[in-house]
C-alpha positions as CSV (number, residue, x, y, z in Angstrom):
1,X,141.2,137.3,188.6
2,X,139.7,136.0,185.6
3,X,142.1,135.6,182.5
4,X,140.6,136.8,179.5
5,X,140.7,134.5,176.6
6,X,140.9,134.9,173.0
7,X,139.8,133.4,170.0
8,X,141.9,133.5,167.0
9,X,139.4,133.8,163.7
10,X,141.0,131.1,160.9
11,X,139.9,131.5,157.6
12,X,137.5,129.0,155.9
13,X,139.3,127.1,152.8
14,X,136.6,127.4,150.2
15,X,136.0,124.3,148.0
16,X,135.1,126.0,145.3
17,X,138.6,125.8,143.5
18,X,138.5,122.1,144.1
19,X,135.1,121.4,142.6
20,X,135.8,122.9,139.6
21,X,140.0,121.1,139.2
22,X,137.5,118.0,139.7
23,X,134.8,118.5,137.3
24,X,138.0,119.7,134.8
25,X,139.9,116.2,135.7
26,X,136.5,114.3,134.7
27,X,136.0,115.9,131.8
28,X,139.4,115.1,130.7
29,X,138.8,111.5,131.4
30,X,135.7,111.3,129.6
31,X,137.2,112.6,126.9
32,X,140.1,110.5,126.8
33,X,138.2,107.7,127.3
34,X,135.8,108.3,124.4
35,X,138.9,109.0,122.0
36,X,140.2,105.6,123.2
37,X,137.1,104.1,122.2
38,X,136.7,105.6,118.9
39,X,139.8,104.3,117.8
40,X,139.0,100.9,118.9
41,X,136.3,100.5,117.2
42,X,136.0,98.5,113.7
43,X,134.9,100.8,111.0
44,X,133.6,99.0,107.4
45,X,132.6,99.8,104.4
46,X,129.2,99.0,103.1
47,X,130.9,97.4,100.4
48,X,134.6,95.9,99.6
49,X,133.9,96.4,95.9
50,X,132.5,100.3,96.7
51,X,134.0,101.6,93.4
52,X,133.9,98.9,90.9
53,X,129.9,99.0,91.9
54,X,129.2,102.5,91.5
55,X,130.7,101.7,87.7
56,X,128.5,99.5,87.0
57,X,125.5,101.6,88.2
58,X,124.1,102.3,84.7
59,X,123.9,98.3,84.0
60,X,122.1,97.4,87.6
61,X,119.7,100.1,86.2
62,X,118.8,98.1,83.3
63,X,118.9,94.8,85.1
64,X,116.6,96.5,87.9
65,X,114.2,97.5,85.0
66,X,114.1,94.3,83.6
67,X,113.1,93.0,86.6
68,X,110.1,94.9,87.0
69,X,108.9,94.1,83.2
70,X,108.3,90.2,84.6
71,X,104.7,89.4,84.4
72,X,105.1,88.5,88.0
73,X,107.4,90.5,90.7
74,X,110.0,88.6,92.4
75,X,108.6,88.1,96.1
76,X,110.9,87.9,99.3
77,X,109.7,86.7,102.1
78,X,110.7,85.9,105.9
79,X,109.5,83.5,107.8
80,X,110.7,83.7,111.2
81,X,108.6,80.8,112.8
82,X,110.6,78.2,110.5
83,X,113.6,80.5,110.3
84,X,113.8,80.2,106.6
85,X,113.7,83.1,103.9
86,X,111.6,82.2,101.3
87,X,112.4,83.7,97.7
88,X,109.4,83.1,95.1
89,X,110.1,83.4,91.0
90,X,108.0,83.8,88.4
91,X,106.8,81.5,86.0
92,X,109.3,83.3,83.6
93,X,112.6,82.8,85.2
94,X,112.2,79.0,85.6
95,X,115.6,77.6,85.2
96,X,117.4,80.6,86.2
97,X,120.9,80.7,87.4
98,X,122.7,83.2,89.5
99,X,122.7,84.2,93.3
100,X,121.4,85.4,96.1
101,X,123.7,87.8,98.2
102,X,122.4,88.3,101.9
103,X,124.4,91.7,102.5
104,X,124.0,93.1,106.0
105,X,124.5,96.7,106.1
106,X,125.9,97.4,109.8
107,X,128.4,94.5,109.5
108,X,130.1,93.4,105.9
109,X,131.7,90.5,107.2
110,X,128.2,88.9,108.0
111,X,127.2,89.0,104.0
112,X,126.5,85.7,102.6
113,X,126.1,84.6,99.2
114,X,124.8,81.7,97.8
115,X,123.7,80.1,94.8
116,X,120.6,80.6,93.2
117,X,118.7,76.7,93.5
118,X,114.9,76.9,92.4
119,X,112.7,73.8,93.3
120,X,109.6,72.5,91.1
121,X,107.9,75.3,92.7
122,X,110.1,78.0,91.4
123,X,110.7,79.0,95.5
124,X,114.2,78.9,96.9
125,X,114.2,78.4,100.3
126,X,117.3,79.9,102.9
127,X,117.5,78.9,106.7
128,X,118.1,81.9,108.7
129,X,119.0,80.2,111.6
130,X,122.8,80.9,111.4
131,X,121.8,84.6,110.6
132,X,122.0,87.6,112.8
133,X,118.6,89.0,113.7
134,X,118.1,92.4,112.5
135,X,118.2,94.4,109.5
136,X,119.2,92.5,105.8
137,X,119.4,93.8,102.3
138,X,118.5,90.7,99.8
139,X,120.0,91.4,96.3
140,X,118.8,88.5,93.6
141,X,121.1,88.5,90.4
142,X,119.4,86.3,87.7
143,X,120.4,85.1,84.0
144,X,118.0,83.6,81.7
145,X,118.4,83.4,78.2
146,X,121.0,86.1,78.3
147,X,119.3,88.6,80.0
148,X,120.3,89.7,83.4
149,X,117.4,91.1,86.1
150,X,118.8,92.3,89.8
151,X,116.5,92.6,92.9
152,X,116.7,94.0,95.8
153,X,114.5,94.1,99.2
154,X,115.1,94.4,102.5
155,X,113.7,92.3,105.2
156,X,113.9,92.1,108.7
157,X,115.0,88.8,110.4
């Protein structure tokens, strides 16, 4: 005699609920993890000074305008085969003091400033070999016989 035998049906688990408390626990990690990296991150301000220089708009307005009266614009020019920024005066503003600001606009605490030093040629020449390739904002503040002229350009190191 034969026995019969019988087969007991189990239900199949469905992964379903699974997949999704995954994709939820992911998410949640993502998200954390950008948070985390938000708040680590160094955030400047294009400018220490922001305030005090939106004051004194009106006079960088007239300085600005002054500028562009010269017989001959102010040219700023890279050069990035001898790594040197090349600033060329006019005739007019020979024997100028004042400075040239290097202000980077991604990173404030890469600005430099230095003093404004024409040669015979009325050219003042920079290295940009310490510099940090990329995007620069050159802003030229001149005096000469009491009046003031600001430039700006940007150039690309």
């Amino acid at each position: 005699m034969a026995t019969p035998t019988t087969f007991i049906q189990t239900k199949q688990r469905s992964l379903l609920p699974y997949l999704i408390i995954m994709v939820f626990v992911f998410f949640a990690s993502y998200i954390g993890f950008m948070v985390y990296s938000a708040m680590q991150s160094d955030v400047n301000l294009v400018s220490q000074e922001y305030y005090a220089e939106e004051l004194a708009y009106a006079q960088r307005m007239q300085q600005m305008t002054q500028a562009r009266a010269l017989e001959q614009p102010i040219h700023v020019m890279p050069v990035p085969a001898a790594e040197q920024l090349v600033i060329r005066f006019p005739v007019e503003l020979a024997n100028a003091t004042g400075t040239v600001h290097l202000f980077r606009p991604s990173d404030g605490k890469l600005d430099v400033i230095v003093p404004l030093q024409l040669n015979a040629e009325g050219l003042q020449l920079l290295s940009t070999a310490t510099l940090k390739k990329g995007r620069w904002r050159v802003q030229l503040m001149v005096q000469k016989d009491g009046k003031e002229y600001y430039h700006v350009q940007e150039v690309t190191l």
